[in-house]
C-alpha positions as CSV (number, residue, x, y, z in Angstrom):
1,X,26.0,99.1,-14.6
2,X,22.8,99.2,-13.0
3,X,19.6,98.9,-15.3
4,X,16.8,101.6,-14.8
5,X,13.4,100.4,-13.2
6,X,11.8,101.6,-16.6
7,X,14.3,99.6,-18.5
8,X,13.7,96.4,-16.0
9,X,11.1,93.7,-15.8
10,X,7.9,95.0,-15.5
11,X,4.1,93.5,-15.6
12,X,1.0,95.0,-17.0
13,X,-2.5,94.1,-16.0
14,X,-6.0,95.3,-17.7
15,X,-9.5,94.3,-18.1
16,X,-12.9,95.0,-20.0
17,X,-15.9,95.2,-18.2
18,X,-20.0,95.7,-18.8
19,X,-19.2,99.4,-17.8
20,X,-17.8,101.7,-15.9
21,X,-19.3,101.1,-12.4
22,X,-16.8,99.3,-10.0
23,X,-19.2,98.5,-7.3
24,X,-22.1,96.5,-10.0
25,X,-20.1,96.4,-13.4
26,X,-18.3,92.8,-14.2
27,X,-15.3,92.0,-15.7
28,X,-15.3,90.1,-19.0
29,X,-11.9,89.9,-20.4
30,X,-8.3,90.2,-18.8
31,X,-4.9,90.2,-19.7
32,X,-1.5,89.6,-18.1
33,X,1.4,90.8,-19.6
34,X,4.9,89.9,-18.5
35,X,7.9,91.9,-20.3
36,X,11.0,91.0,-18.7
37,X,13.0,94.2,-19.9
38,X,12.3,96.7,-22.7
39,X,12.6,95.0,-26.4
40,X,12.4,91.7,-25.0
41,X,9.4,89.3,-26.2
42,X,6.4,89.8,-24.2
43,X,4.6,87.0,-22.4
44,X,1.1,87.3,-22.6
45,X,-2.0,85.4,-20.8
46,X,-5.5,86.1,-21.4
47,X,-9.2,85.2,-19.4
48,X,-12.6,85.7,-21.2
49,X,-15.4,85.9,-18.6
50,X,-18.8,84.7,-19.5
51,X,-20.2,87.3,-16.7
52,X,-23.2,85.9,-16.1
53,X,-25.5,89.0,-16.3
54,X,-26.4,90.9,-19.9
55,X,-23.4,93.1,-21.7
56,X,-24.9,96.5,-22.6
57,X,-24.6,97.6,-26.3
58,X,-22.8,100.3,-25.1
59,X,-19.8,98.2,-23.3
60,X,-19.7,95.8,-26.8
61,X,-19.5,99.0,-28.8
62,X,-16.4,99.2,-27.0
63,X,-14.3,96.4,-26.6
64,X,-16.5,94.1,-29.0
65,X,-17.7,91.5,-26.6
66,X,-21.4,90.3,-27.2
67,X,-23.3,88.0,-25.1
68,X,-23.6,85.4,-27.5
69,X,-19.5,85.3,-27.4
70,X,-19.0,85.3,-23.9
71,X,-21.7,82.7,-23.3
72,X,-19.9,80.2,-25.8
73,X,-16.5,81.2,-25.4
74,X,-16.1,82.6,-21.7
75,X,-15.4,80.7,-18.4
76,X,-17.3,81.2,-15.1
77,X,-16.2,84.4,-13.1
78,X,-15.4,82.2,-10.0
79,X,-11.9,80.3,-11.3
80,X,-11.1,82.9,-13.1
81,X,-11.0,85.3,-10.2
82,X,-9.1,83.2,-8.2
83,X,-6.4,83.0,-11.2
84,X,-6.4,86.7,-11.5
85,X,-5.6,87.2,-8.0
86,X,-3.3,84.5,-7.5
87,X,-1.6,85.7,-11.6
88,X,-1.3,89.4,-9.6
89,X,0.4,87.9,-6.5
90,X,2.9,86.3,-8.3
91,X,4.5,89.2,-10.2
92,X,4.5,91.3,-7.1
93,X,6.4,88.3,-5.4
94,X,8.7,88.0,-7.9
95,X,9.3,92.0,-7.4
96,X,8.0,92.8,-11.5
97,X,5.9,96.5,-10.9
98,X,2.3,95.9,-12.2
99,X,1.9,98.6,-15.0
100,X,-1.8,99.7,-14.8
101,X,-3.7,102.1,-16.7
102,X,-6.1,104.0,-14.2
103,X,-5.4,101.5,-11.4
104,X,-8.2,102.5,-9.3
105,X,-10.5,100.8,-11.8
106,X,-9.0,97.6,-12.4
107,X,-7.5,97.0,-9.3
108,X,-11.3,98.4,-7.7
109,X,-13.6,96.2,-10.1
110,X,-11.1,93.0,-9.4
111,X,-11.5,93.2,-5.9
112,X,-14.7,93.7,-6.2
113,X,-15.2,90.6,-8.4
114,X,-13.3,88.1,-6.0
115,X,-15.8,89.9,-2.9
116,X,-18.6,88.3,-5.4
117,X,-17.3,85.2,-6.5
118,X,-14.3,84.2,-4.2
119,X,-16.1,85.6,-1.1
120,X,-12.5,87.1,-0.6
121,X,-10.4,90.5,-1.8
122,X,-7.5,92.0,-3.7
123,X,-5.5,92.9,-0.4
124,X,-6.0,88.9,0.5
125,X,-4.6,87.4,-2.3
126,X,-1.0,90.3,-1.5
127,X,-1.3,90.0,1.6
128,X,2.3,88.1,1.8
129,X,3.3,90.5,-0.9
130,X,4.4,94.4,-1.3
131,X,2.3,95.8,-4.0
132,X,3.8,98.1,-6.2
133,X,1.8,99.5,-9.1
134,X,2.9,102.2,-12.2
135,X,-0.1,104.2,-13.3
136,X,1.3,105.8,-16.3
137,X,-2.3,108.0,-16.1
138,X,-0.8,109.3,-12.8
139,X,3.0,109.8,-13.9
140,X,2.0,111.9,-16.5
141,X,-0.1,114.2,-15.0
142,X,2.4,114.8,-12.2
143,X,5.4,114.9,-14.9
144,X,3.9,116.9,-17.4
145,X,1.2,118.4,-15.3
146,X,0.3,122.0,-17.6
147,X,-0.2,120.1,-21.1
148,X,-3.1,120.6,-22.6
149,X,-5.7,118.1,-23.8
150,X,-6.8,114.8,-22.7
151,X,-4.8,112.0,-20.8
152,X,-6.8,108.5,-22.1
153,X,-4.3,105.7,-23.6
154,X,-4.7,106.4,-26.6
155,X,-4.0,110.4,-26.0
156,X,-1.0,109.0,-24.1
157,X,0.3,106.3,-27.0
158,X,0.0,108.9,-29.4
159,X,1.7,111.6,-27.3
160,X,4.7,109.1,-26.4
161,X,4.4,107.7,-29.7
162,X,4.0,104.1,-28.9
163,X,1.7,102.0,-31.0
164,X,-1.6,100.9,-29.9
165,X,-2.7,98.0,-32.2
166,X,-6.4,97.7,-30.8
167,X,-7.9,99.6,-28.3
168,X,-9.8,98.3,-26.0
169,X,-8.6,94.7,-26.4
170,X,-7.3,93.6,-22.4
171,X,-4.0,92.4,-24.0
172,X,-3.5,95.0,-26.3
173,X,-4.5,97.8,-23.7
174,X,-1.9,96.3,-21.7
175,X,1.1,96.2,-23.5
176,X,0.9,99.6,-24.7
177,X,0.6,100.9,-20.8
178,X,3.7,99.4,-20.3
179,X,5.7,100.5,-22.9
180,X,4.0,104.3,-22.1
181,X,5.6,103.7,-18.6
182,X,8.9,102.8,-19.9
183,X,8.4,105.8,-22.5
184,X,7.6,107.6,-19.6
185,X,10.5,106.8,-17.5
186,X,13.0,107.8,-20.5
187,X,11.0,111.3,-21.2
188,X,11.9,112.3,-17.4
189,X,14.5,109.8,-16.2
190,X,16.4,112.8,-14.7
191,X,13.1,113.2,-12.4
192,X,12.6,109.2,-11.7
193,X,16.2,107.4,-12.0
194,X,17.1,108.2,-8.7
195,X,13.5,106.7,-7.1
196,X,12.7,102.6,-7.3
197,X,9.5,101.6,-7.9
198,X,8.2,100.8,-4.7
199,X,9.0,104.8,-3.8
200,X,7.1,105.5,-6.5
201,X,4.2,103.4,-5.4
202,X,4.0,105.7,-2.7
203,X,4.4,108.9,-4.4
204,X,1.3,108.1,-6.8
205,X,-0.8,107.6,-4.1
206,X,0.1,111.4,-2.8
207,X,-0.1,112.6,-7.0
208,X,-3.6,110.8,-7.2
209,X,-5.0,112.5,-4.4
210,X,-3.6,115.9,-4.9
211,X,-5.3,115.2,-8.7
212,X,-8.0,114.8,-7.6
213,X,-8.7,117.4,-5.8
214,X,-7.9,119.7,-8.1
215,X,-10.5,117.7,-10.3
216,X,-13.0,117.6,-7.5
217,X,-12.5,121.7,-7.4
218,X,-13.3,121.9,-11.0
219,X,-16.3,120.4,-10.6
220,X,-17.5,122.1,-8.0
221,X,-16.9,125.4,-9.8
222,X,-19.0,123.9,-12.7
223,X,-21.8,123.2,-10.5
224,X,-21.2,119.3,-11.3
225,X,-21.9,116.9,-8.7
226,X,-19.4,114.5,-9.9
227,X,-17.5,113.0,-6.9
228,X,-13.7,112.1,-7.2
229,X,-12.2,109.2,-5.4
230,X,-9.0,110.3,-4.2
231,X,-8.1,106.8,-3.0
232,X,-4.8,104.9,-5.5
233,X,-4.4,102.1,-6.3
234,X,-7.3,100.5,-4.8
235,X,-10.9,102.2,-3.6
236,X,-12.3,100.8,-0.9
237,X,-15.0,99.2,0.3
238,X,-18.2,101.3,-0.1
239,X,-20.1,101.2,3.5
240,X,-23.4,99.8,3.0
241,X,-26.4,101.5,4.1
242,X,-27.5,100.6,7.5
């Protein structure tokens, strides 16, 4: 009998950063998570980042991380990029789907980090590799598109009753995106069974956009000027001015 992707090996990537913005914000912790199918005992690898510029009070509020910390505890962005990318390139060659909450963010901000430090990118590092990504943000709004309310992780943990231990911790953040996924992929297996992951890599990218253009209308008709990126998993490169 043939094992369900959602029941399979699967990956799960996340980070915390001094914000929000992919283009200036840094990354100062990661996480790697490794399941290789659902129950089994979950291999976990984590990076702190001493960033090298000043954490806002408002990003330690979050996940924690002072200055003080990072400077003691955290390595230099430059290895640890290139571990990241190289940690990334591995699970896609060994076929695992990368589980990532909100890809466009983490996958965006990494590239953008290894542009900075590595004086490389993202597509680089999978370049001999097929990525395939499982934004359970993404599934969900396609799957159960007309629920109300909001669609963070910890809206999704609670709605798919998985257990979040502690937000906003890399490796914690992680491991409850992938078992979301695999939640996920039980709550609508008649809808995803038949596709394999890398199908679905392709769909999302067709979900996200159409998301976001709803979104982007929504805005509009709130007189917002918000702009939505409908680019998944990855943004890319902003032009610079000439």
């Amino acid at each position: 009998m043939t094992t369900n992707w959602y029941e399979g090996p699967l990956a799960a990537f996340d980070t915390e950063t001094t914000g929000v913005d992919v283009e200036q914000d840094r990354i100062v912790s990661a996480a790697l998570v490794v399941q290789d199918a659902a129950g089994a005992r979950p291999r976990v690898t984590r990076w702190l980042v001493n960033p090298g510029v000043p954490v806002p009070e408002g990003a330690t509020a979050v996940h924690g991380l002072t200055d003080d910390h990072l400077q003691r505890n955290g390595r230099w962005p430059s290895p640890v990029m290139e571990e990241l990318g190289r940690a990334l390139a591995e699970q896609n060659a060994a076929g695992r789907p990368l589980v990532v909450m909100n890809a466009p963010f983490d996958l965006t901000i990494l590239d953008r980090e290894l542009r900075r430090h590595r004086a490389s990118t993202l597509s680089r590092y999978l370049e001999h590799t097929s990525l395939c990504v499982l934004d359970p943000r993404v599934l969900d709004k396609h799957l159960d598109r007309y629920r109300k309310g909001r669609r963070t992780l910890t809206d999704l943990c609670a709605h798919y009753e998985v257990e979040l231990a502690e937000a906003h911790d890399a490796a914690a953040d992680a491991t409850a995106a992938l078992q979301v996924v695999r939640a996920v992929g039980r709550r609508f297996a008649s809808r995803l069974e038949r596709l394999s992951p890398a199908e679905l890599h392709t769909l999302q990218a067709v979900w996200h956009a159409a998301q976001a253009r709803g979104l982007q209308a929504w805005f509009t008709r709130q007189g917002t000027p918000e702009l939505v990126d409908p680019a998944w998993p990855l943004r890319p490169e902003l032009r610079k001015a000439a």
